[in-house]
N, C-alpha and C positions, 0 to 999 in steps of 0.2 A: 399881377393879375389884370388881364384885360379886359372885363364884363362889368357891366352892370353891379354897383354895389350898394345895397339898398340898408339904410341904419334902422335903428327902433323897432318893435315889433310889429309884427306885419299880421298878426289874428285879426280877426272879425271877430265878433259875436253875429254870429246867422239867426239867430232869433229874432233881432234886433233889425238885422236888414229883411227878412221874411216880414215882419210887424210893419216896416215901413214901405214897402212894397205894397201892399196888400190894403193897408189903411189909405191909399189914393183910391180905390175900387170900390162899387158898391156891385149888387146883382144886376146891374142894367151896366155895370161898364166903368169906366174913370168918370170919377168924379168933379164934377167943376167949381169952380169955386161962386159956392153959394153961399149968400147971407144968413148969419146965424137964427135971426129973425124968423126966415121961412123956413126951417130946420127945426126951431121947436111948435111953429106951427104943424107940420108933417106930423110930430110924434104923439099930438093927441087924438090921431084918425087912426093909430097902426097896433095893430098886434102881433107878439112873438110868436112865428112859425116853429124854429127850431134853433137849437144852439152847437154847433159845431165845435170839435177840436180841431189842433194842425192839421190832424190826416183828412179831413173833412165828412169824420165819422162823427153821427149823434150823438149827443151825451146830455150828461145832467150838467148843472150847476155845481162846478167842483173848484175848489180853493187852489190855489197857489199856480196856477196853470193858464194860458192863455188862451182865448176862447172867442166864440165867433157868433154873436148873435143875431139871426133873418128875420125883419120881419116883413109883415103884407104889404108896407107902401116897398118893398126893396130894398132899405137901407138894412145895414151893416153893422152892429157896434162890434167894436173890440172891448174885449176887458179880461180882465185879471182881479181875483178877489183874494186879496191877500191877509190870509189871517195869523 
């Protein structure tokens, strides 16, 4: 056999890279690396706009699924509420 042969398996979890893709971005763009400090200063000036799923359709607040929450200053949470 002449090619390329590759051991182990070769899956992804695409969630997993979707999640980490996505968690360097906020609404204004990639994100830079900023001090945790002025990060929870930011979050007592902001409220939740809306909360996304994947498809970057509205939704409630739903369990076991990962989810994407906007708010006014721009930023971004991800999370998962796992019950």
């Amino acid at each position: 056999m002449n090619g390329l042969v590759l051991g182990g398996n070769m899956d992804i979890d695409a969630s997993i890279e979707i999640w980490n893709f996505f968690s360097r971005y906020n609404i204004n763009g990639l994100i830079s690396n900023v001090s945790s400090l002025s990060i929870d200063q930011n979050f007592q000036n902001r409220s939740l706009i809306n909360i996304l799923d994947l498809n970057g359709k509205i939704t409630s607040s739903d369990e076991n699924k990962p989810l994407f929450y906007l708010y006014s200053d721009g930023s971004i949470e991800k999370k998962i509420i796992i019950k």
